[in-house]
LUMDO-864174 format. One line per 3 residues: number of its first residue (from 1); their letters; for each residue x, y, z of N, C-alpha, C. Coordinates in Angstrom, 2 decimals. Each point is the difference from the previous one (the first is absolute). Last residue first. Layout:
# LUMDO-864174
NUM = a = X:Y:Z:X:Y:Z:X:Y:Z | ... .
END
This chain:
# LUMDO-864174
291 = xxx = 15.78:-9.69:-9.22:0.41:-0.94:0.34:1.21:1.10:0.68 | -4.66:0.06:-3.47:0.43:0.18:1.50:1.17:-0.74:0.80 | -1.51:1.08:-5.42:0.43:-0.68:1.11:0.30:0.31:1.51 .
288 = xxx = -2.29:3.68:-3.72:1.15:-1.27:0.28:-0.24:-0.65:1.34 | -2.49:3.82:-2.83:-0.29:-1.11:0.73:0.85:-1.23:0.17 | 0.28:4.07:-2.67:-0.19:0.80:1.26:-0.72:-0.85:1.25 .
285 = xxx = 2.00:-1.29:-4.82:0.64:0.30:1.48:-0.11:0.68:1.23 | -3.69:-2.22:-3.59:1.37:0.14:0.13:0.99:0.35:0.80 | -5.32:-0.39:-0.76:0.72:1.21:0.68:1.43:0.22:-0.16 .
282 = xxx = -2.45:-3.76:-2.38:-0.24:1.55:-0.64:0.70:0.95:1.09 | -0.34:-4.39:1.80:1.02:0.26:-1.67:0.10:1.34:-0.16 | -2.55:-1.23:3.12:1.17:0.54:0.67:1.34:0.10:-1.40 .
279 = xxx = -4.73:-0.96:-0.49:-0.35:1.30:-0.12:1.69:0.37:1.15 | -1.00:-4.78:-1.59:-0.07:1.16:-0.71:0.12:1.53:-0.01 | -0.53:-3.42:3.35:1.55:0.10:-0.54:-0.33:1.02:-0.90 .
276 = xxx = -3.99:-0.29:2.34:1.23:0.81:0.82:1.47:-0.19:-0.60 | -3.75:-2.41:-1.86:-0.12:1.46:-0.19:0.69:0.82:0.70 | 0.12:-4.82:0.77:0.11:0.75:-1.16:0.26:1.05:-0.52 .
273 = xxx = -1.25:-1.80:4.28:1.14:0.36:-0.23:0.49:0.28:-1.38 | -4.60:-0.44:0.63:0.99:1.50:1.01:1.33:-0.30:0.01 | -2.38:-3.57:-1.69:-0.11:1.10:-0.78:0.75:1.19:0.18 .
270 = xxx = -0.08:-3.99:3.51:0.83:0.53:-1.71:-0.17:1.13:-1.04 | -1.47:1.18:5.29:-0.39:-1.34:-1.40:1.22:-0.10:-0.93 | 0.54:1.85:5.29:-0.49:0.34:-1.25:0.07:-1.32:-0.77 .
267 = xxx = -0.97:-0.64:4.82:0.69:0.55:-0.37:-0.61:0.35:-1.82 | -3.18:0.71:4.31:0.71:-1.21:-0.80:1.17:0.80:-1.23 | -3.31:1.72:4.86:0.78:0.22:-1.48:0.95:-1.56:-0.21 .
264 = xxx = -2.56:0.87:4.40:-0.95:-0.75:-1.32:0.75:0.51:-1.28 | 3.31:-1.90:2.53:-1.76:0.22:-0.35:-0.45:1.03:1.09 | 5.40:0.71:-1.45:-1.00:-0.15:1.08:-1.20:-0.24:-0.78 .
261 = xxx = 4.29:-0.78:-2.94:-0.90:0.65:0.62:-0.72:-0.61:0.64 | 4.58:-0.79:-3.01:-1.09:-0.35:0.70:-0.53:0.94:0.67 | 3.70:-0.14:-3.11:-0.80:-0.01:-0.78:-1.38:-0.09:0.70 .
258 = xxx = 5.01:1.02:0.44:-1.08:0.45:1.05:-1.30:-0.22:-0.25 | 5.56:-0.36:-1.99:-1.03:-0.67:0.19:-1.13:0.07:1.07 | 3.64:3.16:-3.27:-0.47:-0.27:1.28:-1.18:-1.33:0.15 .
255 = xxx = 1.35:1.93:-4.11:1.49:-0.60:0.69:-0.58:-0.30:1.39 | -2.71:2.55:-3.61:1.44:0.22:0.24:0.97:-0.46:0.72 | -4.23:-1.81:-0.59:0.10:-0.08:-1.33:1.38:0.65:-0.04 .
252 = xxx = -1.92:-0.21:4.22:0.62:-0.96:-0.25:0.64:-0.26:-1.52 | -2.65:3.53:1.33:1.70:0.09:1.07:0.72:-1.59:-0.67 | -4.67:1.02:-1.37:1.29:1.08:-1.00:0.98:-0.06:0.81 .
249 = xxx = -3.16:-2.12:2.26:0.17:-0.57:-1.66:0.77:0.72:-0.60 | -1.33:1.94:3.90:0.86:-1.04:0.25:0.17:-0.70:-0.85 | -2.81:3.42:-0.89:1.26:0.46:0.11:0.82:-1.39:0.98 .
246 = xxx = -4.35:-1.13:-1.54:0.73:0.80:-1.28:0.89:0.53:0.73 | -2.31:-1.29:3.14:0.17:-1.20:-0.34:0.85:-0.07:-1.33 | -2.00:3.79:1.97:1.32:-0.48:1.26:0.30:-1.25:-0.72 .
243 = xxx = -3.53:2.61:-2.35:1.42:0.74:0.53:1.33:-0.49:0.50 | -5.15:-0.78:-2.12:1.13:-1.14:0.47:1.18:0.81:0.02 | -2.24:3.04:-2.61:-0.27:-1.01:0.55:0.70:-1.22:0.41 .
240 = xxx = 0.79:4.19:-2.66:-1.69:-0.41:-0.54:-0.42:-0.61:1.24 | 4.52:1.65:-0.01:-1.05:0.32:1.10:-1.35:-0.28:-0.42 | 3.57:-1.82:-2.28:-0.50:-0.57:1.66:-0.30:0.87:0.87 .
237 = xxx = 0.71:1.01:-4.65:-1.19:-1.42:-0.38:0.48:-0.28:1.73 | 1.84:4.13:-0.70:-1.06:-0.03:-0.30:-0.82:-1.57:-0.06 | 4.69:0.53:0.59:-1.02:0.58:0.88:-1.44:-0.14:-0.10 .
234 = xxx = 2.60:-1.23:-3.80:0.35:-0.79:0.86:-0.74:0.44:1.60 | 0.54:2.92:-4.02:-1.07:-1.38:-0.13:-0.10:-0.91:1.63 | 2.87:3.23:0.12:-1.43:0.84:-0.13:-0.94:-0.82:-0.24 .
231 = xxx = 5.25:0.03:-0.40:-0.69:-1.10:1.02:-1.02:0.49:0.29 | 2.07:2.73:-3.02:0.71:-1.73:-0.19:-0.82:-0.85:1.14 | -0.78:4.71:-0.13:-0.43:-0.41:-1.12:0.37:-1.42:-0.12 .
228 = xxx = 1.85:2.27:3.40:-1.21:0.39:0.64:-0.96:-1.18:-1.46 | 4.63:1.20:-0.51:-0.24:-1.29:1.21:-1.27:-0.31:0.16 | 1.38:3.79:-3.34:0.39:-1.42:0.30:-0.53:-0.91:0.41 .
225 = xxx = -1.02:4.10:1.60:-0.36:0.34:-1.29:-0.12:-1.82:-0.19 | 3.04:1.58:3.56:-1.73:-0.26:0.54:-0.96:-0.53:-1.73 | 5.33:1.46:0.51:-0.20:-1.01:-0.39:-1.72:-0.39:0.47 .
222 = xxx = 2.17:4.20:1.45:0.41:-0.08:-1.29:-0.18:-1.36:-0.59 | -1.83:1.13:4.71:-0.65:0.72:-1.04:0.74:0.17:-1.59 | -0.60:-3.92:4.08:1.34:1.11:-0.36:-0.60:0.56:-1.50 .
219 = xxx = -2.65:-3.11:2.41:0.20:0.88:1.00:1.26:0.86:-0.64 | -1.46:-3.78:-2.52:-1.15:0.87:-0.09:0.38:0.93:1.37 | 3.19:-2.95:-0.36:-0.05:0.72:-1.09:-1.03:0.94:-0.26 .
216 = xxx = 0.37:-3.15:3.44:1.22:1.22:0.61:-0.29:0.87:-1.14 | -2.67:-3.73:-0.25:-0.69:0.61:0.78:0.97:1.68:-0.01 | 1.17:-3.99:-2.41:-0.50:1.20:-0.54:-0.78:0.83:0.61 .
213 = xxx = 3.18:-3.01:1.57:0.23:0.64:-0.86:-0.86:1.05:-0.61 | -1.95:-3.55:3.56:1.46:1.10:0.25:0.58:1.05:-0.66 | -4.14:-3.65:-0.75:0.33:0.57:-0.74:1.13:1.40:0.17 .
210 = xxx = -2.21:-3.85:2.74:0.54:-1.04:-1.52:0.12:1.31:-0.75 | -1.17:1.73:4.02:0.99:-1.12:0.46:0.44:-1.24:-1.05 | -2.96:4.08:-0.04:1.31:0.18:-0.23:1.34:-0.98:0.47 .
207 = xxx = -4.97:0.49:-0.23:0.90:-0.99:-1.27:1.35:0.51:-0.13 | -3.13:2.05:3.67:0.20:-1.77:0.27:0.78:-0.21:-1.14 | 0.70:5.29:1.82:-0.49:-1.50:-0.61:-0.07:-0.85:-0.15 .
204 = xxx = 0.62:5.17:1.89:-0.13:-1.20:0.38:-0.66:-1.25:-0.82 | 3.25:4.95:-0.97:-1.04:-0.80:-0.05:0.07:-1.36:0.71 | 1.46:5.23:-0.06:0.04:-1.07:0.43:-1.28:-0.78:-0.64 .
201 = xxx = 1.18:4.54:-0.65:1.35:-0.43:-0.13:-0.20:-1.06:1.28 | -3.62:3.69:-3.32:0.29:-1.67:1.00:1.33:-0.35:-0.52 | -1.79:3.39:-2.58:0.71:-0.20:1.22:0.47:-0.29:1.12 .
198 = xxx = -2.65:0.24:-4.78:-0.38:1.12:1.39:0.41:0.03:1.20 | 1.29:-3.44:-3.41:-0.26:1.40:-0.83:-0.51:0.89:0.93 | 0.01:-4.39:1.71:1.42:0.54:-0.28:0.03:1.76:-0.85 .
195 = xxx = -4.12:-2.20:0.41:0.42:0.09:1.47:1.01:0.50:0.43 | -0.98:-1.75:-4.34:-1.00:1.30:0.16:0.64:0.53:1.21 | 1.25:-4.49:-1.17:0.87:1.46:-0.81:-1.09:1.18:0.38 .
192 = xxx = -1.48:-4.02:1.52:1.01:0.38:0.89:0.66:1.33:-0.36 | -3.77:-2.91:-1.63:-0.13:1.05:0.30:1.12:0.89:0.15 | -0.54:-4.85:-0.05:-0.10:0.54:-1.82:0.08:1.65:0.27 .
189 = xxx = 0.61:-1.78:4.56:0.26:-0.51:-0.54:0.37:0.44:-1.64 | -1.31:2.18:4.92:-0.36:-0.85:-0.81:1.17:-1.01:-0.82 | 0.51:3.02:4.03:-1.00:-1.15:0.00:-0.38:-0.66:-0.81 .
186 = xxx = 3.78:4.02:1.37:-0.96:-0.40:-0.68:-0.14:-1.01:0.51 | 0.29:4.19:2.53:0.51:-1.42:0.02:-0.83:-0.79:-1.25 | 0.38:5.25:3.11:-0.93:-0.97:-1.13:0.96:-1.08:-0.66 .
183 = xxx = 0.35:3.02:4.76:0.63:-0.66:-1.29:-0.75:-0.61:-0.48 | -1.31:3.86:3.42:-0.09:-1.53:-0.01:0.38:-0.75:-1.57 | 0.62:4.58:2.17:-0.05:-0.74:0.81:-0.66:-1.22:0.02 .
180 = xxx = 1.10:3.29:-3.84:1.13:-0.74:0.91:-0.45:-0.58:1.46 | -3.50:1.61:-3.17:0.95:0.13:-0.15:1.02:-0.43:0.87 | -5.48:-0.13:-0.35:1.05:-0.77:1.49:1.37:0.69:-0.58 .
177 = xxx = -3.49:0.95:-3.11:-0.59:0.19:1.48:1.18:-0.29:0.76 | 1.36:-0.33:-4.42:-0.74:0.89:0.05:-0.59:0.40:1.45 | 1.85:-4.16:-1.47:0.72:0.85:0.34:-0.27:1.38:0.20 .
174 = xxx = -3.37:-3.46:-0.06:0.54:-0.07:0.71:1.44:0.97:0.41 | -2.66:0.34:-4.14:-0.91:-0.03:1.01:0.76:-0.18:1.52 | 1.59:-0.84:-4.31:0.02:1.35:0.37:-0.29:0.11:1.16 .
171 = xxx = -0.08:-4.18:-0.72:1.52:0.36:-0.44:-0.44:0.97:0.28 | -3.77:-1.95:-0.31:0.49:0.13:1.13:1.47:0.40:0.46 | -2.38:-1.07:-4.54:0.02:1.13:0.58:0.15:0.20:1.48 .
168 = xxx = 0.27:-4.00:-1.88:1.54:0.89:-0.34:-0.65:1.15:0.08 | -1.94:-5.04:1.55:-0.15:1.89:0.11:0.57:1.03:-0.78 | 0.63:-4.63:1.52:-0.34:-0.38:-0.78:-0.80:1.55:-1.02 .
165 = xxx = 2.01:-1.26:4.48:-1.77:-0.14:0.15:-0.15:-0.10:-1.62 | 4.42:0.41:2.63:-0.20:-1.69:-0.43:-1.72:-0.21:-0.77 | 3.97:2.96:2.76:-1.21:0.59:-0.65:-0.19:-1.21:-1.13 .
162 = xxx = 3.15:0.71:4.18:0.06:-0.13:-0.61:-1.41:-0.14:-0.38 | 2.24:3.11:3.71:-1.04:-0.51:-0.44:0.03:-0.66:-1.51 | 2.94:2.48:4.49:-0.20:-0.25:-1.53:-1.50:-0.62:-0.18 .
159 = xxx = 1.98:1.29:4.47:0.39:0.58:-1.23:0.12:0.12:-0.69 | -1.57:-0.70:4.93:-0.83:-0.36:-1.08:0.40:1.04:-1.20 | 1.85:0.77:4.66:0.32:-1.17:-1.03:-0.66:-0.97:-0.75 .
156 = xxx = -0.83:4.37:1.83:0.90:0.35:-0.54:0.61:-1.60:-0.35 | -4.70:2.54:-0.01:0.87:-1.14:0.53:1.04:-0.58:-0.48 | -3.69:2.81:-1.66:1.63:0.84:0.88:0.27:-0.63:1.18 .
153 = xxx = -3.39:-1.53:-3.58:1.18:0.20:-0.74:1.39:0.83:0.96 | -4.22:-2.38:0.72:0.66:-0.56:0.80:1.18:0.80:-1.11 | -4.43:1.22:-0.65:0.44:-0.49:1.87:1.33:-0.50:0.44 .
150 = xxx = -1.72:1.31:-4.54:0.36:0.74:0.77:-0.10:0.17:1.62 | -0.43:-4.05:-2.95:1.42:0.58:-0.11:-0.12:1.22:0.82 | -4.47:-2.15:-0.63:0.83:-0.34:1.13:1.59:0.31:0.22 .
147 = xxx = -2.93:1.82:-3.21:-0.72:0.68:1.16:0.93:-0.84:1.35 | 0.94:-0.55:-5.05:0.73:1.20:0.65:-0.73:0.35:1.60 | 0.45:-5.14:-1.52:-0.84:0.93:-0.80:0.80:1.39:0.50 .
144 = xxx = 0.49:-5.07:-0.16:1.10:0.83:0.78:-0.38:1.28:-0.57 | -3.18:-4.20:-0.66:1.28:0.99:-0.64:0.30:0.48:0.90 | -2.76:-5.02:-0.11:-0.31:1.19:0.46:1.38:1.34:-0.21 .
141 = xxx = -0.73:-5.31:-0.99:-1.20:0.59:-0.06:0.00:2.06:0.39 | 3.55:-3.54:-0.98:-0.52:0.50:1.66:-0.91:0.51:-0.48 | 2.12:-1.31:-3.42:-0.12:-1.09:0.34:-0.52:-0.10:1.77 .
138 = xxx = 0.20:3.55:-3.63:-0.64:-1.01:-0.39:-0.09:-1.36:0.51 | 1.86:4.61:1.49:-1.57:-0.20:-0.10:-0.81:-1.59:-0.25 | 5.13:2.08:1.98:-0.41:-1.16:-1.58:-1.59:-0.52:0.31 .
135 = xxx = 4.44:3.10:2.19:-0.85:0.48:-0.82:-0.63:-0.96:-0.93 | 3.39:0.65:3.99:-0.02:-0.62:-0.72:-1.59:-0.15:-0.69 | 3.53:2.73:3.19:-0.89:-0.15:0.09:-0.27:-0.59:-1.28 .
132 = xxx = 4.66:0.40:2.85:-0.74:0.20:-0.98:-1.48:-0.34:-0.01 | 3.68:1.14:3.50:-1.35:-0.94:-0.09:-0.10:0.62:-1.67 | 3.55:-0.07:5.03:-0.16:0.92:-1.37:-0.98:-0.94:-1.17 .
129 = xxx = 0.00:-0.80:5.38:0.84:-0.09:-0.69:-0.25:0.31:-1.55 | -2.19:-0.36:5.09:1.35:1.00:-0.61:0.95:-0.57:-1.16 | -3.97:-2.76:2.92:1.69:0.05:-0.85:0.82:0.80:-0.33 .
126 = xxx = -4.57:0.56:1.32:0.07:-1.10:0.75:1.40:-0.50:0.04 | -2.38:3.49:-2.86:0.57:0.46:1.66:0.45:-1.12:1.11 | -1.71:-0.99:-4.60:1.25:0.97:-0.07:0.60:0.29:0.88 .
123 = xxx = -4.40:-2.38:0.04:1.45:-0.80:-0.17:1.10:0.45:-0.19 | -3.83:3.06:0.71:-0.17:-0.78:1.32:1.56:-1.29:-0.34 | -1.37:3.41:-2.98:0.39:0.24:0.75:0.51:-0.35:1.19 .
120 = xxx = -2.33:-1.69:-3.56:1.17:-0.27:-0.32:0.76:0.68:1.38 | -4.56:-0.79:0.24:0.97:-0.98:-0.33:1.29:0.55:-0.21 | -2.87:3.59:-0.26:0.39:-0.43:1.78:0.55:-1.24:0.04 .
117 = xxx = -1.38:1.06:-4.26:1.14:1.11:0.83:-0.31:0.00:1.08 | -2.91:-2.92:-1.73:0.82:0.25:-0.88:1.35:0.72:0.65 | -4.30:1.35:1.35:0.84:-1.37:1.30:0.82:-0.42:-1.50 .
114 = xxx = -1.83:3.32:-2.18:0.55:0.07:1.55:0.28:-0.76:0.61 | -1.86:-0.51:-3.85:1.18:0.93:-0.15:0.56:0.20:1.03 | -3.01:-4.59:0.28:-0.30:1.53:-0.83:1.35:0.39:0.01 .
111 = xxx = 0.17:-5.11:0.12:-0.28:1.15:0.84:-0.38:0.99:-0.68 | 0.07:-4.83:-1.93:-0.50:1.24:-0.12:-0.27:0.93:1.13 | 1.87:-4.93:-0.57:-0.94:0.86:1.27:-0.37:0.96:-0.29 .
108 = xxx = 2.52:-2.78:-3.08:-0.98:-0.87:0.25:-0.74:0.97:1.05 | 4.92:0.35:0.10:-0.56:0.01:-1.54:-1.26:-0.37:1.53 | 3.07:3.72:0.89:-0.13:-1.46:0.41:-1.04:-0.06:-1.04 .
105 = xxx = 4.09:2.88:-1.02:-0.89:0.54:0.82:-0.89:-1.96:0.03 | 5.15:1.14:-0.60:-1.44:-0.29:-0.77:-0.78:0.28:0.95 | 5.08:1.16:0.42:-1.12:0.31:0.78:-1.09:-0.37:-1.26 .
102 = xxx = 5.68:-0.83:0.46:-1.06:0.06:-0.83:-1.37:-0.09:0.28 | 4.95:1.30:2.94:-1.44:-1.04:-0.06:-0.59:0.82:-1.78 | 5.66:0.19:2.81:-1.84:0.34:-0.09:-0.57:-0.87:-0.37 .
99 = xxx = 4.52:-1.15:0.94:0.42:1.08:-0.56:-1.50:1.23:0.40 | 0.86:-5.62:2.33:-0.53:0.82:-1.32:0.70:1.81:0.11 | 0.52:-4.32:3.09:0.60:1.07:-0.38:-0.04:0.78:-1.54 .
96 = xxx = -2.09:-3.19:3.73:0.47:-1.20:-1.40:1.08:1.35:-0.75 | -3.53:1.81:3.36:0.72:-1.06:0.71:1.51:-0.68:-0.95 | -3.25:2.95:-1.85:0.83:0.48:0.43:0.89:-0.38:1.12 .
93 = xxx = -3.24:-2.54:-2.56:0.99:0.91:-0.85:0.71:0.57:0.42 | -3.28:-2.06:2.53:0.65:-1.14:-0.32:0.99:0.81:-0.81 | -3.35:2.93:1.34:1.07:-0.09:1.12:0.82:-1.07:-0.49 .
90 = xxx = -3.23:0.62:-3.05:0.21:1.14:0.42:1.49:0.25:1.18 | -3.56:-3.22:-0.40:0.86:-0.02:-1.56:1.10:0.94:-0.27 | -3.24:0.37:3.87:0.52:-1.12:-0.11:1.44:-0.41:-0.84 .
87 = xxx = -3.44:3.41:-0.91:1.02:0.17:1.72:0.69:-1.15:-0.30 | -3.34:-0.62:-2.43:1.16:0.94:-0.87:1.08:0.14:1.05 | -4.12:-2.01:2.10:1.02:-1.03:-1.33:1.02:0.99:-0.56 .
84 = xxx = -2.89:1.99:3.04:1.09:-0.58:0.50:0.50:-1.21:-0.97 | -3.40:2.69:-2.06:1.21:1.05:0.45:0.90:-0.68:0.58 | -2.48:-2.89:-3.53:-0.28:0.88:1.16:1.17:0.68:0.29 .
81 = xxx = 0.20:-2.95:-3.58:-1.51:0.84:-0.02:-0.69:0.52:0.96 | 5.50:-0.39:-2.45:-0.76:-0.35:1.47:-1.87:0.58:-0.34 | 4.84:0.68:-2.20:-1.17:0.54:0.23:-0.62:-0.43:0.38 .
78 = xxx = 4.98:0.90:-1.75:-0.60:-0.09:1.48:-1.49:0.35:-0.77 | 5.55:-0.99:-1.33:-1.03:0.13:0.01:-1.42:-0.06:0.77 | 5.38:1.91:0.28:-0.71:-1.65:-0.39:-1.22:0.88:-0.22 .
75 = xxx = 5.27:1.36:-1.01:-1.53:0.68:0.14:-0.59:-1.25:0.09 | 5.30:1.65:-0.40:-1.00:-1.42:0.04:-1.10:0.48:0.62 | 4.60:2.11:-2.25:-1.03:0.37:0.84:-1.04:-1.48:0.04 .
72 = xxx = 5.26:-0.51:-1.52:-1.08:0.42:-0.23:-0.96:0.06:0.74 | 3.84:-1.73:0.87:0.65:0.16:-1.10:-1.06:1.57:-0.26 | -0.37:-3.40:3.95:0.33:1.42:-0.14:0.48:0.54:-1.21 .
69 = xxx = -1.19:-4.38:0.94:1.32:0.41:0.15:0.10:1.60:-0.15 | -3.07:-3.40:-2.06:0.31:0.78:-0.17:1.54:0.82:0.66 | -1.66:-4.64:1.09:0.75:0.21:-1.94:-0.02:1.17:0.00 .
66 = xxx = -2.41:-0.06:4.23:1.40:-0.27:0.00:0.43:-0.40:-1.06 | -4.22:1.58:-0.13:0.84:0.72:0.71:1.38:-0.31:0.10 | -3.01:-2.88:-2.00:0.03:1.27:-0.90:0.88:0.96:0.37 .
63 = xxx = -1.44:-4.06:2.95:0.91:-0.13:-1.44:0.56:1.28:-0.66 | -3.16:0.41:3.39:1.06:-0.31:0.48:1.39:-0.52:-1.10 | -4.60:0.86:-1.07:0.45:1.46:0.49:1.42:-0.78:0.51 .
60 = xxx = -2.72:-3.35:-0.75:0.24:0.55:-1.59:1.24:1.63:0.30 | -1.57:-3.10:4.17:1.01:-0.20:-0.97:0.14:0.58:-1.56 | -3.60:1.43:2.43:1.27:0.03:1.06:1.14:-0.61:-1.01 .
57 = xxx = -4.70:0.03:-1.73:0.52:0.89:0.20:1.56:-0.10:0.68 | -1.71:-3.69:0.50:0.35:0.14:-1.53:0.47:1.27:0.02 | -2.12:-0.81:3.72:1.13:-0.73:0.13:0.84:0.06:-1.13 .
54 = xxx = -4.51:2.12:-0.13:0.93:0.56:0.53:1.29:-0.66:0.07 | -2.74:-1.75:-3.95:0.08:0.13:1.88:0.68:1.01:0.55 | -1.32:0.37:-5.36:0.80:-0.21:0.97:-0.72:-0.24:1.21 .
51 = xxx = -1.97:2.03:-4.28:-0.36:-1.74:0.91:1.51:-0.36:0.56 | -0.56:3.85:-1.46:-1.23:0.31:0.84:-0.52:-1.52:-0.21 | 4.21:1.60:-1.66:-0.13:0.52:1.23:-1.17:-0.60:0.75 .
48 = xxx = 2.63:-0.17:-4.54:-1.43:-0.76:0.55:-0.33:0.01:1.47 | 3.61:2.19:-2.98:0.52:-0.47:0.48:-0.97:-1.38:0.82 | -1.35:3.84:-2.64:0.36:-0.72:-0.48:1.24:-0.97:0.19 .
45 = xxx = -2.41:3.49:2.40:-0.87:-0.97:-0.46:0.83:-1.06:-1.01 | 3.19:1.28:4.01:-1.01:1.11:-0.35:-1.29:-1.16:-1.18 | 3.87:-1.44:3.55:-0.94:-0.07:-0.13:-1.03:0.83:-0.52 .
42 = xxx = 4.67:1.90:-0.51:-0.33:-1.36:1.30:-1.73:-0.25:-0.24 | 3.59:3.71:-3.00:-1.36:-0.45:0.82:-0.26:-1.56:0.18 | 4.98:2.96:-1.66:-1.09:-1.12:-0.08:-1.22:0.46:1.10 .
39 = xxx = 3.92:3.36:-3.26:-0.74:-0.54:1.69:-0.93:-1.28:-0.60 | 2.79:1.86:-2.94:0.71:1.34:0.83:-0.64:-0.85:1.06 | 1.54:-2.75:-4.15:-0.93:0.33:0.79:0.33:1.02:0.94 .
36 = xxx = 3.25:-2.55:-3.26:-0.51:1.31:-0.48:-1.31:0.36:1.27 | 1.97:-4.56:-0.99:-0.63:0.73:-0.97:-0.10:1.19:0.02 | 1.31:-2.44:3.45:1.33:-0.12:-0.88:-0.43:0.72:-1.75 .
33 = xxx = -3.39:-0.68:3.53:1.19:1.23:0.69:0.78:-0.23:-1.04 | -3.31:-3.10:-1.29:-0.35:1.45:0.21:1.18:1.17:0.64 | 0.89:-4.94:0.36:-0.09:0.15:-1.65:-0.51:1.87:-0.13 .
30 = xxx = -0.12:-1.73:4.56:1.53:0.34:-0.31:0.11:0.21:-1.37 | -4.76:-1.62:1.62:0.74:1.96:1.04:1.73:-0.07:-1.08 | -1.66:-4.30:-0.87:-0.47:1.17:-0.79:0.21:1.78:0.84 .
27 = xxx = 1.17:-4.18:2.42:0.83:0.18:-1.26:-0.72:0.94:-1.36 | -1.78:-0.60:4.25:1.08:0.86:0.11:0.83:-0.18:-1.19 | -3.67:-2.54:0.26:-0.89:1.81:-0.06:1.33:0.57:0.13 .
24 = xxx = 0.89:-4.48:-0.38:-0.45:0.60:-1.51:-0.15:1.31:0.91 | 0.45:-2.66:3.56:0.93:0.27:-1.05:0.15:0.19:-1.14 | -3.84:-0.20:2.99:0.50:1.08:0.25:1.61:0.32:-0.80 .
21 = xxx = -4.61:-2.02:-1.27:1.18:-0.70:0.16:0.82:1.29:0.32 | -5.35:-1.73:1.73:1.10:1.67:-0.49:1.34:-1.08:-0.33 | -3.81:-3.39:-0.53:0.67:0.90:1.44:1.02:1.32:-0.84 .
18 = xxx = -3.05:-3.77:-2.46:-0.55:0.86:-0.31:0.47:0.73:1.55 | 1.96:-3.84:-2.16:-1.18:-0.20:0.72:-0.35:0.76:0.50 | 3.17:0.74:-2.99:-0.77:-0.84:-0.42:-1.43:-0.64:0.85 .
15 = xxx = 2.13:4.72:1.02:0.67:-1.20:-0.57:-0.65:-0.70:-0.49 | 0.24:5.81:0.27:-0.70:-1.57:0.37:0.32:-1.18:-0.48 | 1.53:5.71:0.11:0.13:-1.39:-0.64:-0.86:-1.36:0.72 .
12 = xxx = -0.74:5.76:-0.55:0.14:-0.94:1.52:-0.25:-1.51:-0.90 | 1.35:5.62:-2.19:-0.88:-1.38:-0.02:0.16:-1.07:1.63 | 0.94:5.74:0.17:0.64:-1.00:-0.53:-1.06:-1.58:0.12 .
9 = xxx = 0.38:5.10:-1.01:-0.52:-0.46:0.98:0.17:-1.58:-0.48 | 2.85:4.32:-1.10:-0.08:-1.11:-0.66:-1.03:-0.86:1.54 | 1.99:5.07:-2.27:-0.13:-0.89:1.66:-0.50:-0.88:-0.56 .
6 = xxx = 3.05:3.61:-2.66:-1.30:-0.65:0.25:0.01:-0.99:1.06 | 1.04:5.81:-0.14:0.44:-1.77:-0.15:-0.98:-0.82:-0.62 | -0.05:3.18:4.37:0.59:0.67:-1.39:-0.01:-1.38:-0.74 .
3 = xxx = -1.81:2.30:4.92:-0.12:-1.23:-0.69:0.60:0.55:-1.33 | 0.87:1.62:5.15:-0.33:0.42:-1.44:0.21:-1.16:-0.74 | -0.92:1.32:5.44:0.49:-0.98:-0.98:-0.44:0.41:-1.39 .
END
């Protein structure tokens, strides 16, 4: 499976009395495909994966899959703080008819490098099914370092790896050691043009679900310059923080109403919505209306 594009891990709407609204999550899957999206992610982090029920899990993946419709690749998300939890998570995706998996390594347990790569090995082999490996030190405590990649880099369906550590010398570093047998995937965000400039021809992102347009723009190397500069503020003040609560504030500021979040995150402040019109003023059209 070749990842190209942007993939869009997609938000998980909540109602007023705080249940998945599975008819917003598909009516946003359809605002994103009609936008331009190459692939969605099913329960990835900024979809709040990691206060889902499984039961939640099930219907979020089940929504996603069918608004998708095969239009587009559908990747869920997976990380579990044990091996048979990921298993688990793991088989519900490919039961529910996922495309692959987005592989976090498990927060909170700090395996070493090795049982590290015997996890993944162990949920990869459990599904056969094409795996990105998902790279985010800061919220698993622990990296997708080169001692556990070169365990699992000639595994042939462990084929990308989005790079989320915040690193950009890991851009060389990774294409340099692994070259084509494991796709470097962007991860960031304010970063992204770097990623694009060394030839990442995928990115996975949460604001790309209040920001479609300019996600496609910072990926097409005659308008990146542009795009990359018009919504730079705007990146930047939600990866300061409050990520998930600032990019559903910016969905709604473009048309989408998603303004709620899983505790212990609370939704964004006025202020934050403040500072999120402003800085969608200044981006101008590389932040339209979602509709």
């Amino acid at each position: 499976m070749s990842f190209s594009g942007v993939y869009v891990p997609v938000i998980t709407p909540f109602d007023e009395a705080g249940h998945v609204d599975v008819k917003q999550l598909s009516h946003v899957v359809e605002v994103l495909l009609t936008n331009g999206v190459d692939g969605v992610v099913a329960v990835g982090t900024t979809g709040e994966a990691y206060a889902l029920t499984f039961d939640e899990r099930h219907h979020v993946i089940s929504a996603v899959v069918k608004q998708v419709a095969g239009r587009v690749p559908v990747l869920a998300g997976v990380g579990g703080m044990s091996t048979h939890e990921a298993i688990d998570q793991a088989g519900l995706a490919k039961r529910l008819g996922c495309d692959g998996l987005m592989l976090a390594a498990p927060a909170y347990v700090l395996p070493t490098p090795h049982e590290l790569a015997v996890h993944v090995q162990k949920v990869v082999k459990s599904v056969g099914m094409a795996t990105v490996l998902y790279d985010y030190p800061a919220r698993t405590g622990v990296p997708f370092g080169v001692d556990t990649l070169d365990e699992l880099v000639d595994n042939d369906l462990i084929q990308g790896i989005k790079e989320a550590s915040g690193d950009l010398s890991r851009i060389e570093t990774l294409g340099g050691r692994y070259g084509d047998k494991l796709q470097l995937i962007c991860g960031a965000d304010a970063d992204s043009n770097v990623f694009m400039d060394s030839g990442a021809t995928c990115w996975i992102g949460g604001m790309a679900n209040a920001l479609p347009k300019a996600h496609a723009g910072i990926m097409n190397a005659e308008t990146r310059t542009e795009a990359h500069a018009a919504v730079l503020p705007l990146l930047e003040y939600i990866e300061s923080g409050r990520y998930i609560a600032k990019t559903k504030a910016l969905m709604s500021i473009l048309g989408l109403d998603v303004t709620d979040v899983r505790g212990p995150l609370l939704p964004a402040t006025e202020e934050e919505f403040a500072a999120l019109r402003g800085l969608v003023e200044q981006a101008g059209d590389w932040a339209p209306r979602l509709v």
